[in-house]
N, C-alpha and C positions, 0 to 999 in steps of 0.2 A: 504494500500500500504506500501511495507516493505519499511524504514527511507532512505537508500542506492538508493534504485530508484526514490524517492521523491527528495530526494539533486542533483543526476543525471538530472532528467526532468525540474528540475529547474535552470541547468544549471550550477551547481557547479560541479568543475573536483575534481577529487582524486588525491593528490600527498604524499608522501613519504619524510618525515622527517626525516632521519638519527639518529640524536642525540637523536630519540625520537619513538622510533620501536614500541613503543607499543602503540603508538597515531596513531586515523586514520587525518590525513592531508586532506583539502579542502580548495579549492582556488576560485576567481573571482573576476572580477573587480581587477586584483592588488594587493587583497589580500586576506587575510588568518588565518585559527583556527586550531587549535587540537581538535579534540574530542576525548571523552573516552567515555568507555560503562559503565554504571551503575548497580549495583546489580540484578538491576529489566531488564534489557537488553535493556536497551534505551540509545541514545547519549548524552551526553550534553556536556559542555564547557569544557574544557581542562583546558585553561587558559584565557588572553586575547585575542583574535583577534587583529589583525595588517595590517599594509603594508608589502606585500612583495618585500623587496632587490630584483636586478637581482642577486646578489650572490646567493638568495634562504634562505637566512633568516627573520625573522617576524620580521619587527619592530612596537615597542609597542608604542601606543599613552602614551603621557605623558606631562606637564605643564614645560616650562622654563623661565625664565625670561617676563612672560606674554605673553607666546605665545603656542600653541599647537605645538607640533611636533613628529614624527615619530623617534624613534633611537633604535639601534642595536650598542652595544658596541660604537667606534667612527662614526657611520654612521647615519646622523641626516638628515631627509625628512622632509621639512615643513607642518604642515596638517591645507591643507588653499585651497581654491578654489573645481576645480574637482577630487583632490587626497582626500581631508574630503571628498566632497558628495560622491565620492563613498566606498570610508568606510562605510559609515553611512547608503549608503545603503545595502552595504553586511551584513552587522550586522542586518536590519531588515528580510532582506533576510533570512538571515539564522536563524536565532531564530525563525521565522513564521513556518520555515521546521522543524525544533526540535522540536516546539509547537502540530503539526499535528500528533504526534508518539502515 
């Protein structure tokens, strides 16, 4: 099954990243990756995965003052409760899809 309708049937949407044309964009649960194609014509990771802003930006997990959190320039989301687990599950989520390729 071609990689595209594996991440579709599982639920992940395709969106469109501006600053980033040449990445394919996939979202759920919230949040959100780049992926890019590889020499060999498969997907992997772009960069990190994130929370997605309602502006539509990724914010990156990251360590501050001993605490996890989500941030995008000044825009810090605490990653604690149901905003982590579902991170954590879209991250399994989606690597299981990219694994299947």
């Amino acid at each position: 099954m071609n990689i595209l309708e594996t991440l579709l049937d599982r639920g992940f949407a395709f969106r469109p990243f501006p600053a980033y044309p040449r990445h394919l964009g996939v979202e759920k649960y919230h949040c959100a990756a780049l992926l890019e194609l590889t020499p060999e014509g498969k997907l992997k990771l772009f960069s990190s995965a994130g929370y997605l802003l309602d502006s539509g930006e990724i914010a990156l997990l990251i360590e501050r003052q001993d605490k996890s959190v989500f941030v995008h320039k000044s825009k810090e989301v605490p990653a604690e409760g149901e905003v982590l687990d579902r991170y954590q599950r879209f991250l399994r989520e989606l690597q299981s899809a990219l694994d299947k390729q």
